[in-house]
Backbone as numpy.savetxt, mean C-alpha at the origin, in Angstrom:
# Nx Ny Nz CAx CAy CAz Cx Cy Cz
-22.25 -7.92 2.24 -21.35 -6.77 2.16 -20.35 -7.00 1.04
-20.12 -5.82 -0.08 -19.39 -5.78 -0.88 -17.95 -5.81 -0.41
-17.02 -6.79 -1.05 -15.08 -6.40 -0.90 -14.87 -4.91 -1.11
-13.55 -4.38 -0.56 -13.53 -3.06 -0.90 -12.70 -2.96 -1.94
-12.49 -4.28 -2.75 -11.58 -4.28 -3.88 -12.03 -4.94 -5.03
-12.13 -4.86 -6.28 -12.01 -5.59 -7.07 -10.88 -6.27 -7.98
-11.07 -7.57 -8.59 -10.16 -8.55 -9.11 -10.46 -8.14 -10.50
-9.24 -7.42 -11.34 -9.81 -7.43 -13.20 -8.51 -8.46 -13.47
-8.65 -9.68 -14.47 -8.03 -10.37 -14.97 -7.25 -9.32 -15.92
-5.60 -9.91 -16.14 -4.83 -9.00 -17.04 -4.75 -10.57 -17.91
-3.89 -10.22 -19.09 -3.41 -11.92 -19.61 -2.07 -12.00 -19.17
-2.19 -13.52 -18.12 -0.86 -13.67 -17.48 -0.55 -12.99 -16.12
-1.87 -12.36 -15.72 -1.59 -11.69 -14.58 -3.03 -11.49 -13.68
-3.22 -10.74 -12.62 -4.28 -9.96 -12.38 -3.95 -8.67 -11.86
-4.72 -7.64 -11.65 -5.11 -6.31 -11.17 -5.98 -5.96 -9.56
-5.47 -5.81 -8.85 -6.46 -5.90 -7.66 -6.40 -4.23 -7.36
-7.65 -3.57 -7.72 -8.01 -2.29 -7.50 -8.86 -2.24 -6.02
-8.21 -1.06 -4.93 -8.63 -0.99 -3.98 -10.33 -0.18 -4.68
-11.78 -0.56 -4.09 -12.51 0.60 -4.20 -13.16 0.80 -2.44
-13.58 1.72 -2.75 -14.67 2.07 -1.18 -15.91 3.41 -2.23
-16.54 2.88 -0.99 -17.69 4.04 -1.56 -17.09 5.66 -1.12
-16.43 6.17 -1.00 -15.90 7.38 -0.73 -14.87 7.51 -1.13
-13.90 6.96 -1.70 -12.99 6.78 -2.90 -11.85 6.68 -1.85
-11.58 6.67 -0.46 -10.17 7.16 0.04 -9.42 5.69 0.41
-10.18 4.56 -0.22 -9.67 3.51 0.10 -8.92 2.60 1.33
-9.35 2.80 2.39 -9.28 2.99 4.40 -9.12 1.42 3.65
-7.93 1.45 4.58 -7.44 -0.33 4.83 -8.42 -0.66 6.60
-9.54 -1.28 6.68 -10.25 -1.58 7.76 -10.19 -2.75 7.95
-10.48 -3.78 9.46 -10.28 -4.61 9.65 -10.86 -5.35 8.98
-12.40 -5.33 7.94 -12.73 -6.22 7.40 -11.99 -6.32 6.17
-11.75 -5.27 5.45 -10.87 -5.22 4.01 -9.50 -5.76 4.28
-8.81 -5.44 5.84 -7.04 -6.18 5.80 -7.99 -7.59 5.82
-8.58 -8.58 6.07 -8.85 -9.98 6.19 -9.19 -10.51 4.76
-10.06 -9.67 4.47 -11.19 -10.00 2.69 -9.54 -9.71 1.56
-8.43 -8.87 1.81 -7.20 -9.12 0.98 -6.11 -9.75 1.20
-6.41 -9.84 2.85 -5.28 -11.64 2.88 -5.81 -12.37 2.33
-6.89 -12.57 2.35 -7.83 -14.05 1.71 -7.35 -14.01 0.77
-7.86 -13.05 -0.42 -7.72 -12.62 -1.80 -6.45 -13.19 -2.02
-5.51 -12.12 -1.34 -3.84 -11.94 -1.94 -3.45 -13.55 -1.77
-4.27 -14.79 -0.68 -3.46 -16.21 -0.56 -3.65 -17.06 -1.69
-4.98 -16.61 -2.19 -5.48 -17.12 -3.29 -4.63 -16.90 -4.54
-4.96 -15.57 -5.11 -4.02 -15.29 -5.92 -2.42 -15.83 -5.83
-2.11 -16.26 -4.67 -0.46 -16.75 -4.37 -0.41 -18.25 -5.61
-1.37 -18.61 -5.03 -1.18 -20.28 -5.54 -1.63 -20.05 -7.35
-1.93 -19.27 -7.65 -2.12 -18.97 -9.24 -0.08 -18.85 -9.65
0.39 -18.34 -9.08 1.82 -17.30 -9.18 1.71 -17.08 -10.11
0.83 -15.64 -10.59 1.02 -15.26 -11.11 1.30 -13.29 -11.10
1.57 -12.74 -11.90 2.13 -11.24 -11.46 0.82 -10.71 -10.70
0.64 -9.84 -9.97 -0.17 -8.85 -9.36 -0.04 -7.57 -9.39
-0.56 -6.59 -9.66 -0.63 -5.34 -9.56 -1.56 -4.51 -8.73
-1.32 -3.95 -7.65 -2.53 -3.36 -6.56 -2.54 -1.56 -7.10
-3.66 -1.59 -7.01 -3.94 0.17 -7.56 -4.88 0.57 -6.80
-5.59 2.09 -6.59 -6.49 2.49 -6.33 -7.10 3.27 -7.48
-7.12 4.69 -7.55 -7.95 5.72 -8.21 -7.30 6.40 -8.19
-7.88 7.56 -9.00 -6.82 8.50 -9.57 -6.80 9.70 -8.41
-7.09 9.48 -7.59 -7.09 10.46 -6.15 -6.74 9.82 -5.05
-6.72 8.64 -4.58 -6.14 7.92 -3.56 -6.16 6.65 -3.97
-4.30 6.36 -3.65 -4.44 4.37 -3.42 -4.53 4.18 -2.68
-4.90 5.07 -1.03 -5.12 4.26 -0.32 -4.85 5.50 1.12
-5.78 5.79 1.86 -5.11 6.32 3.49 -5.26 5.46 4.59
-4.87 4.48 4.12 -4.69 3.81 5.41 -5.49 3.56 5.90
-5.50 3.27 7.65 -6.65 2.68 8.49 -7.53 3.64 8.86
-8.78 3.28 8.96 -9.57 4.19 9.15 -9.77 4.23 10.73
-9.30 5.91 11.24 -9.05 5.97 12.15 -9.94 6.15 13.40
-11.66 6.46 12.94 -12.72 6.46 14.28 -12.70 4.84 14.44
-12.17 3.95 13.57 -11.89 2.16 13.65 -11.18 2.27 15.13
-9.84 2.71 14.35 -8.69 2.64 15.57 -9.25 3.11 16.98
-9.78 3.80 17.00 -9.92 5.24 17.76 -10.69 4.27 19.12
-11.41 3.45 18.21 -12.45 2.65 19.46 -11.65 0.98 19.95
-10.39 0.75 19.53 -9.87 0.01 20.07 -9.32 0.19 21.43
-9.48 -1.02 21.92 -8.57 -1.07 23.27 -7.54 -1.56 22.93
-5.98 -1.65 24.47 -4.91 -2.48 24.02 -5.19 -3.71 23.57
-5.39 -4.57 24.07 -5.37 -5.69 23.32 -6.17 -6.16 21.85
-7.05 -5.26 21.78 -7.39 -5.00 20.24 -7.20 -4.43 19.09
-6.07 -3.27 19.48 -4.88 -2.66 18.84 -3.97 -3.58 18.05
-3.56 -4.08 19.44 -2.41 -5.14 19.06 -2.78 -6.15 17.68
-3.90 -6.73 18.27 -4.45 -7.86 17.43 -4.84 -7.05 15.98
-5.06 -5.65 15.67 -5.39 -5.15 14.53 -4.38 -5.21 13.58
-2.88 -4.75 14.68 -1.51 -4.78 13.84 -0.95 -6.00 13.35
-1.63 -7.28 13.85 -0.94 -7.88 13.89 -1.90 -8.80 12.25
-3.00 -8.23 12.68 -3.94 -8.35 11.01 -3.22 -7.65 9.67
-2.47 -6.52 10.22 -1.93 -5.61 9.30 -0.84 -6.31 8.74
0.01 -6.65 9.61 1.30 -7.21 9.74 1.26 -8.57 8.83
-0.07 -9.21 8.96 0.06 -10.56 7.92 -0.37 -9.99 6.80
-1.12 -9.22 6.24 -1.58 -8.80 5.26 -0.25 -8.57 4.42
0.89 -7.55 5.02 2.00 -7.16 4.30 2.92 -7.96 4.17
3.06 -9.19 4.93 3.83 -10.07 5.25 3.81 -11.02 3.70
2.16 -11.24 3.68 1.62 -12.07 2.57 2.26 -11.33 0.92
1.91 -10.09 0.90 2.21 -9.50 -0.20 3.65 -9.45 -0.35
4.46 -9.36 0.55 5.87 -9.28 0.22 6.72 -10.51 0.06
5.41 -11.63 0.33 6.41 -12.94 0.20 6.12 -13.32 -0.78
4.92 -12.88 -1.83 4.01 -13.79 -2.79 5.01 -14.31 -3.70
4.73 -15.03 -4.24 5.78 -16.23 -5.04 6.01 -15.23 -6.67
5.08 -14.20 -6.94 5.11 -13.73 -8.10 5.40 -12.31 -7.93
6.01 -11.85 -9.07 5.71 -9.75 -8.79 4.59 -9.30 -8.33
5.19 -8.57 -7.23 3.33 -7.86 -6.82 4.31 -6.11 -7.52
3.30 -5.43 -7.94 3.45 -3.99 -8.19 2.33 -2.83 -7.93
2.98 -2.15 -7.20 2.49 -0.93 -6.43 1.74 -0.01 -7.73
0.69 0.39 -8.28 0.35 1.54 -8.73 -0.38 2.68 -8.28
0.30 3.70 -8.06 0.23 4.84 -7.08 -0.06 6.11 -7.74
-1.07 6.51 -7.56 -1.97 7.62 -8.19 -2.68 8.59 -7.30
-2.33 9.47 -6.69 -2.89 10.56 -5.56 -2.34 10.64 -4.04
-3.12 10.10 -3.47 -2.56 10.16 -1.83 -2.18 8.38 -1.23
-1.12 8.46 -0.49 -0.61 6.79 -0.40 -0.26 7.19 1.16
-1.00 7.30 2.17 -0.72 7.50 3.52 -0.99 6.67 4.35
0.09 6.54 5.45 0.05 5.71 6.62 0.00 3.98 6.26
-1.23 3.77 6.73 -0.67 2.03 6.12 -1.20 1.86 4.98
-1.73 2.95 3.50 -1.80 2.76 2.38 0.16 2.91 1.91
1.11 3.58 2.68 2.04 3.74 2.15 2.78 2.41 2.31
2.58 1.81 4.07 2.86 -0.17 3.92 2.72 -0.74 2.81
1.33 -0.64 2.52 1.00 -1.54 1.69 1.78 -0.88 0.38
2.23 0.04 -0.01 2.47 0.01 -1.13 4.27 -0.17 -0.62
4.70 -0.60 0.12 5.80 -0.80 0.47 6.28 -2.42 1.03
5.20 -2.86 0.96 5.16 -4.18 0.89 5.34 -5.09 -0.57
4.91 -4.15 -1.70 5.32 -4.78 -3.21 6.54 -4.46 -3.54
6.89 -5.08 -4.55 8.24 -5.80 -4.50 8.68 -4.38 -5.40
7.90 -3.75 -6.71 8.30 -2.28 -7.20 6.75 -1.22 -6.88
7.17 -0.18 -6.95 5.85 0.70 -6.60 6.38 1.71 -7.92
5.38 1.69 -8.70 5.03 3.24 -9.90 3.74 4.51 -9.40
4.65 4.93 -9.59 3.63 6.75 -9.09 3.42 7.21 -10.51
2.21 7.72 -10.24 1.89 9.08 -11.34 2.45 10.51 -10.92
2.47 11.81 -11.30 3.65 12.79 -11.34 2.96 13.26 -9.70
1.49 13.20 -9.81 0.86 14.13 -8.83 0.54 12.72 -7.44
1.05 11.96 -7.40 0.97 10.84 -6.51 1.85 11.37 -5.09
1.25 11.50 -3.83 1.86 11.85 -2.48 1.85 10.88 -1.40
3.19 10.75 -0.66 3.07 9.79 0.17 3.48 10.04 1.49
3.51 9.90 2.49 3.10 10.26 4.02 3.03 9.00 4.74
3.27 9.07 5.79 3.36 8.45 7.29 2.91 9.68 8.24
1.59 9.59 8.75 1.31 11.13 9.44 0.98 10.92 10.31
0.77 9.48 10.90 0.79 8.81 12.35 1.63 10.04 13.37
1.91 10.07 13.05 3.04 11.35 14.23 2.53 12.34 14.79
2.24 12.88 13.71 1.04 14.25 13.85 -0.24 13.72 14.62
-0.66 12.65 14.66 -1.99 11.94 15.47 -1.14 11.67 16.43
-0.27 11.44 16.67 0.49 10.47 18.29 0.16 8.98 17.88
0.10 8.51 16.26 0.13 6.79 16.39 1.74 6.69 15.57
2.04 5.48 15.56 2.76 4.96 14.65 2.50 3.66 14.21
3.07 3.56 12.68 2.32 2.21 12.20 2.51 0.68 12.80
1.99 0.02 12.85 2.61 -1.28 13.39 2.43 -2.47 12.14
2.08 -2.18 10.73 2.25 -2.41 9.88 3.24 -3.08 9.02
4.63 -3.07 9.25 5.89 -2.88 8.98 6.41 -1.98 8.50
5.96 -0.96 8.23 6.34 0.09 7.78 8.06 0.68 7.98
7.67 0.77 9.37 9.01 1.27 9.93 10.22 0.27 9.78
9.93 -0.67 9.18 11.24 -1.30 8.89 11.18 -1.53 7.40
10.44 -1.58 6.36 10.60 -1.61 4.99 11.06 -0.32 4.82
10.59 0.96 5.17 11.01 2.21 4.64 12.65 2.69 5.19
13.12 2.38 5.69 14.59 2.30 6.38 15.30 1.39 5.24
15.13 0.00 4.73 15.76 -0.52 3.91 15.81 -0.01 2.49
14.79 0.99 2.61 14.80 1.62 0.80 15.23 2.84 1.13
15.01 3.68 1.87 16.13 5.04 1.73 17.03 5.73 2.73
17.29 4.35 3.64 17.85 4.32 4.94 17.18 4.55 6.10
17.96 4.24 7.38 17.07 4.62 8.91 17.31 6.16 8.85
17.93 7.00 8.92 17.94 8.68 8.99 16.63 8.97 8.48
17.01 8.87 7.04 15.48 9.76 6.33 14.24 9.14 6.86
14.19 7.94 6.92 12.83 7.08 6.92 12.50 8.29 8.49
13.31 7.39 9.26 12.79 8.53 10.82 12.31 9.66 10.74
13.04 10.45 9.59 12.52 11.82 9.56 11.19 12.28 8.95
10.82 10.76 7.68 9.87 11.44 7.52 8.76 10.66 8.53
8.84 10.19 9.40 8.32 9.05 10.65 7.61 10.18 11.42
8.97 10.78 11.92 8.97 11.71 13.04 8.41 13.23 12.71
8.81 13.91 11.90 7.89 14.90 11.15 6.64 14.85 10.55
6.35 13.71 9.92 4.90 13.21 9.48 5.12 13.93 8.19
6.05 13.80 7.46 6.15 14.99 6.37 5.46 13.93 5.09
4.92 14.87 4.30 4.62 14.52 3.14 5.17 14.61 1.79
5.37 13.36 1.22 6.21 13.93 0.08 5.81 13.73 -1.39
6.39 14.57 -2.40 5.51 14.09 -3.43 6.20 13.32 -4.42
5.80 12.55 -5.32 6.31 11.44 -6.59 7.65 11.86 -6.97
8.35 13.14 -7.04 9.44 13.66 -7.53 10.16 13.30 -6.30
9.79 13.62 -5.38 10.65 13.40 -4.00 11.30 11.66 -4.04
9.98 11.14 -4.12 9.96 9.96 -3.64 10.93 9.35 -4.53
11.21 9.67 -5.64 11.71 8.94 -6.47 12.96 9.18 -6.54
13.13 10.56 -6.44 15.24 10.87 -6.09 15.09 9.98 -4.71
14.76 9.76 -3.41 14.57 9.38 -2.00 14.90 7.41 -2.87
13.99 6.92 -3.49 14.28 5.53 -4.02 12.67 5.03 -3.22
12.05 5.85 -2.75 10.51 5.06 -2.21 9.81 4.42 -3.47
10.01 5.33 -4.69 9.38 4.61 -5.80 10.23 4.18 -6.45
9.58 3.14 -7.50 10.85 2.98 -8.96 10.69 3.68 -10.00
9.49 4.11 -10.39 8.90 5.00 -11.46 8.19 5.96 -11.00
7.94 7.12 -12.14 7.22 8.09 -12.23 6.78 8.45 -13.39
5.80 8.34 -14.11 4.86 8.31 -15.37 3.62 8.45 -15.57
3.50 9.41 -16.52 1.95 9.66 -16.64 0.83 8.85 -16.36
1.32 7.31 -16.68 0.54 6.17 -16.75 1.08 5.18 -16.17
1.30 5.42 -15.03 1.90 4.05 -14.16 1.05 2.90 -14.40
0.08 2.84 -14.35 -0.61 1.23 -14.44 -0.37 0.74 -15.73
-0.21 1.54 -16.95 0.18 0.70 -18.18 1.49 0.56 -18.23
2.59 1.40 -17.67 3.94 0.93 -17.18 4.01 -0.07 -16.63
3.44 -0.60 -15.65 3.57 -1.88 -14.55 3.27 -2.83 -15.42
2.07 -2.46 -16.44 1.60 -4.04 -16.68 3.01 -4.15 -18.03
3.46 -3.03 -18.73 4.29 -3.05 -19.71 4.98 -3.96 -19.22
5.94 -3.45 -18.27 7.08 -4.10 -17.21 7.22 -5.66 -16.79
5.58 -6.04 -16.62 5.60 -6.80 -16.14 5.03 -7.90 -17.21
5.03 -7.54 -18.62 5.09 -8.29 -20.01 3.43 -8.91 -20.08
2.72 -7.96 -19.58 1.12 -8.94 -18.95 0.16 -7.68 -19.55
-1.03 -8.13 -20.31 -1.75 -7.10 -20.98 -3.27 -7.39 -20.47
């Protein structure tokens, strides 16, 4: 079985592009394990990282007929797969950077909230819509998104499931950028070609 990601070397850096064969990039229990692996590896390089998807989704999150067939105690143990995955990325010894291009929902929005800066393209949307299903993330979500644009808003967009888009996000402080070309911004930024 293929990773659902690929590794492109930058100079001085790497690129870890989410793919899936259906482009929506579903963080699943085999892909959160196959990018802890990845992301521990890459740690001991320290060198910069940049996570992207496609120009239509970085990512919706967990794929939910997955969830759907868990029990409690296999829930738990899924979040808690989730939970190291983001844990790993937010501690990595080097810049990790978010590049965000289409739809960034639920625990694609963790994960892009787990890097240390996140760049959107203009038409890039981001969501927590767990609400609207009756889940909520167990990801970390709910506590990274409170430290970047406070507990009020974060709740609201928690609790509404609202969706917002790159302009939003960026007066809000969810992103740091907004540019035609976020991935050549990041790597600009991050002095790595």
């Amino acid at each position: 079985m293929s990773r659902p990601f690929k590794i492109e070397p930058l100079n001085g850096g790497r690129l870890l592009r989410l793919t899936s064969a259906d482009g929506m990039n579903r963080l699943t229990h085999s892909c959160m394990l196959a990018l802890t692996e990845t992301v521990r590896e890459l740690a001991s390089r320290d060198q910069p990282l940049i996570i992207a998807g496609n120009s239509n989704f970085f990512s919706v999150g967990a794929d939910l007929n997955e969830i759907s067939r868990l029990s409690g105690p296999e829930a738990y143990e899924f979040s808690k797969i989730g939970q190291t995955l983001m844990n790993e990325i937010e501690h990595f010894p080097a810049p990790v950077y978010a590049v965000v291009s289409g739809h960034c929902m639920g625990g694609g929005l963790d994960l892009a909230l787990a890097c240390h800066r996140r760049f959107a393209a203009p038409h890039a949307l981001f969501g927590h819509r767990g609400a609207a299903l009756g889940l909520v993330t167990g990801w970390g979500g709910t506590q990274r998104l409170p430290r970047l644009i406070g507990r009020a808003r974060a709740l609201e967009m928690f609790v509404a499931a609202e969706r917002i888009t790159a302009k939003q996000a960026l007066r809000m402080g969810v992103v740091d950028v907004v540019c035609p070309l976020p991935e050549k911004q990041a790597v600009a930024r991050l002095g790595i070609s």
